[in-house]
Structure formats: C-alpha cells, structure tokens
N, C-alpha and C positions, 0 to 999 in steps of 0.2 A: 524243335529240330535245330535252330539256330543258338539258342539258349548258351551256349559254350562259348561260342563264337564274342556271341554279345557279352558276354561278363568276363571273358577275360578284355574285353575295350574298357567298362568300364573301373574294373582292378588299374588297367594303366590310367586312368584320368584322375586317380588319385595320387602319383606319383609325379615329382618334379619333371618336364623337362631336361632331357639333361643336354642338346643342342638342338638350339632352335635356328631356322635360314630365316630368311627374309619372308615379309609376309603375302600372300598372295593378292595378284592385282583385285582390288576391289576389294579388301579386307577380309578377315580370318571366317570362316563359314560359323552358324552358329549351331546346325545339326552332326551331329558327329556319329556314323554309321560304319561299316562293313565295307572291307573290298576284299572281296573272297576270288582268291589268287591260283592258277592252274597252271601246270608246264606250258613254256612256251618258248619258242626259239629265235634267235637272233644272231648276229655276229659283230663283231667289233673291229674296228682299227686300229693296228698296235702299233703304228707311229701316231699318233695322238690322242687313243686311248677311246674315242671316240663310236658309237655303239648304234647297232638298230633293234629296238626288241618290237614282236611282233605277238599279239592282246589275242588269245581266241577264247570265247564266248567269260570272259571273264565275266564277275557278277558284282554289282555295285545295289546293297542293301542298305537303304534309307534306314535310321533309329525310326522306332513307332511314335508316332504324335510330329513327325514330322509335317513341315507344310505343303510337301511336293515339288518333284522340279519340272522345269521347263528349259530342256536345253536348246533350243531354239529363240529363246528370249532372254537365256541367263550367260552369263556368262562360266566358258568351261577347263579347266586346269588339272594339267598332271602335275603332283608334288613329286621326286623323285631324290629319296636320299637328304642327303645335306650339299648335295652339289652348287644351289643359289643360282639354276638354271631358270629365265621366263620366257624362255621360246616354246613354252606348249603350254600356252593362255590363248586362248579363243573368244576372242572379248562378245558382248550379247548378242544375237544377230546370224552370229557365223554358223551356223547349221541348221540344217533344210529341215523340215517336220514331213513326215510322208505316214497313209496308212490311217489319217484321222488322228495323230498325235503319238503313235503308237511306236516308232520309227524315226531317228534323227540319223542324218546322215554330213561329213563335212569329208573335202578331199580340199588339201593345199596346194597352193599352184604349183607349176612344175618349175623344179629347180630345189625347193627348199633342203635346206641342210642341217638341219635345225626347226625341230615344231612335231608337230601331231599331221602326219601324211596322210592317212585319213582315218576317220574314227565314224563307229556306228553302233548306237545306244539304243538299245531296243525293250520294251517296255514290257513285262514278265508279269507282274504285278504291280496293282495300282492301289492297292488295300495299304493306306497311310496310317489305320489303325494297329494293323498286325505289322506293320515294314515293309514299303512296298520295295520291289526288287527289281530290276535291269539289269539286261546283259548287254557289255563291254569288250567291242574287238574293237583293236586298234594296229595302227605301225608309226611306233617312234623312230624318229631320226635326227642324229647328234645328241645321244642320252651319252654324256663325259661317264667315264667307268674305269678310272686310270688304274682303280684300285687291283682290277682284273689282272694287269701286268705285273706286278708285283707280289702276289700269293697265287699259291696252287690251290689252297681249302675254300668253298664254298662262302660267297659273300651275304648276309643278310642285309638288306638297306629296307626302309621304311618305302610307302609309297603310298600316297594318295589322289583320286581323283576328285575334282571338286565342283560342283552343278549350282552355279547360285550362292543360295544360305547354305547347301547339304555335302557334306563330305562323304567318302568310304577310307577308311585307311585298313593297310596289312604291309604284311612283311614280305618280301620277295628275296629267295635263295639264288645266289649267283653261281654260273661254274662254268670253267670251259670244257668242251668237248676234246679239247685237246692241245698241249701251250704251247704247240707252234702253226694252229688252225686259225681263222678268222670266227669260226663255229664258236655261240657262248647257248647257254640256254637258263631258262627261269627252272629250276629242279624242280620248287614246290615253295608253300609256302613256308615262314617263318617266323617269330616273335623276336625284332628288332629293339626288343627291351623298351628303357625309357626315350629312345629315338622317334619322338610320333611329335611332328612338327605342328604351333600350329594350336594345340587342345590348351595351352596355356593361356590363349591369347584371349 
C-alpha cells in the first residue's frame, strides 16, 4: 500500500543533495522513512514573516528493518525547509510516555515563540518488520516562511521529523488563504525535488 511512497524516497537518495542546512542536534539519523503529510492550517505574520502551522494526525512511517523509536528517551526534531531553524529540537527526556509506551506527549512552557508548543506521537503500528507507523499532531511556532510574502503560487519546502536514529521526510505545499489575511494552510503534499536535507550525511 505504501510501496509508491517508499520508492519514490528511495529514487531521491540517489540524487545529489542539492541544499543542505545545518545538521541536526545530535547528528544526521541513520533510518530514513516517510512523513506522509495532510492539509493543515496555520497563519503567519507578515511583518516578519513569521508563521504557526498546526500537525493533525499526520503520519511518520519508519523504513522496515528499522530499530524503533523511543520518543520519550530520544531525542525529537522538526527539519523544516532550508531555513537553519533549532528551536524545535527537544533534546532526550522532553516527552512524557502515557498508555504503556503507546502515547508520547510534550507541551512547551508558556511564552515560547519559537519551538514545538505541543506535540503528540501516538503509536499506530509497531510491526519494525513491515514499517512501523505513528501518528503526528502537532503546533509549530515561529516556523520563518518569509517566502509567503513574496509570491502568490503555492510553496513546496521539504520537512522532516526526526526520533532518535529514524527520520520521515515529505514535502509540504504552502498557500495563502488570501494576500492580505494572516490565514496560510499546508494544501497537500508535494515532491520538493533534490531538497531532502540531511540523506547525504
């Protein structure tokens, strides 16, 4: 069922890099899987360009023969674009286990402006053999998106989440709801080309 998904990931890992950001804390993951990406809404601020996008049941598919994650003991990261943002690294520790392992939850203190406001990874499948699968809500805040001000057409940016050793990456479609609203939303997803930060390393 996934099969499409997963081969056009690895058609790109044969392909150069073509910009790579900075690497993430605690070095480059060594499983490289799926982030299977859904409409989702947010809004931005267009004196600094500045954005919140908000995750509902997204889904983060481990490759198979992976070793599993533990976000509760790992540490956890949104890639987003080529921005060379690390305010949404949750270094190992930061999120609660609920549910016998099956349920991770994290909410940032109050103020932040900048980070992962709160995020909840809920365990779908645990089959490492076949891929196991998690679902991913989240609410980003201060995701930079300056690009938004500047064009009308749909933006595609890379994005990955990353648990440990185990990545997902996919492409996320940008648009406003309207160029003089605060309103943006995720359309759907996309293939952000050789943009996939990260698989070089």
């Amino acid at each position: 069922m996934r099969s499409p998904i997963f081969a056009a990931i690895f058609l790109l890992l044969a392909v150069p890099v073509a910009a790579q950001v900075g690497l993430p804390p605690g070095g480059p993951p060594s499983f490289h899987g799926v982030l299977e990406v859904l409409p989702a809404n947010g809004s931005i601020d267009r004196a600094t360009g500045a954005a919140v996008l908000k995750l509902h049941r997204w889904r983060l598919l481990l490759v198979p023969g992976s070793n599993g994650i533990a976000p509760d003991k790992e540490r956890v990261d949104f890639g987003i674009g080529n921005t060379g943002q690390d305010c949404f690294f949750l270094p190992p520790g930061s999120m609660v286990a609920h549910r016998r392992g099956k349920v991770f939850t994290y909410r940032a203190p109050r103020g932040t402006t900048c980070g992962i406001k709160n995020l909840k990874i809920t365990a779908v499948s645990t089959d490492l053999a076949a891929g196991a699968v998690y679902r991913v809500d989240a609410t980003l805040v201060g995701v930079i998106l300056s690009d938004l001000l500047f064009t009308t057409r749909p933006l595609c940016m890379s994005m990955a989440v990353i648990v440990g050793d185990d990545d997902g990456f996919g492409g996320i479609q940008l648009a406003e709801k309207n160029l003089d609203g605060r309103q943006i939303r995720v359309a759907n997803s996309c293939n952000p080309g050789a943009d996939w930060p990260w698989l070089g390393q």
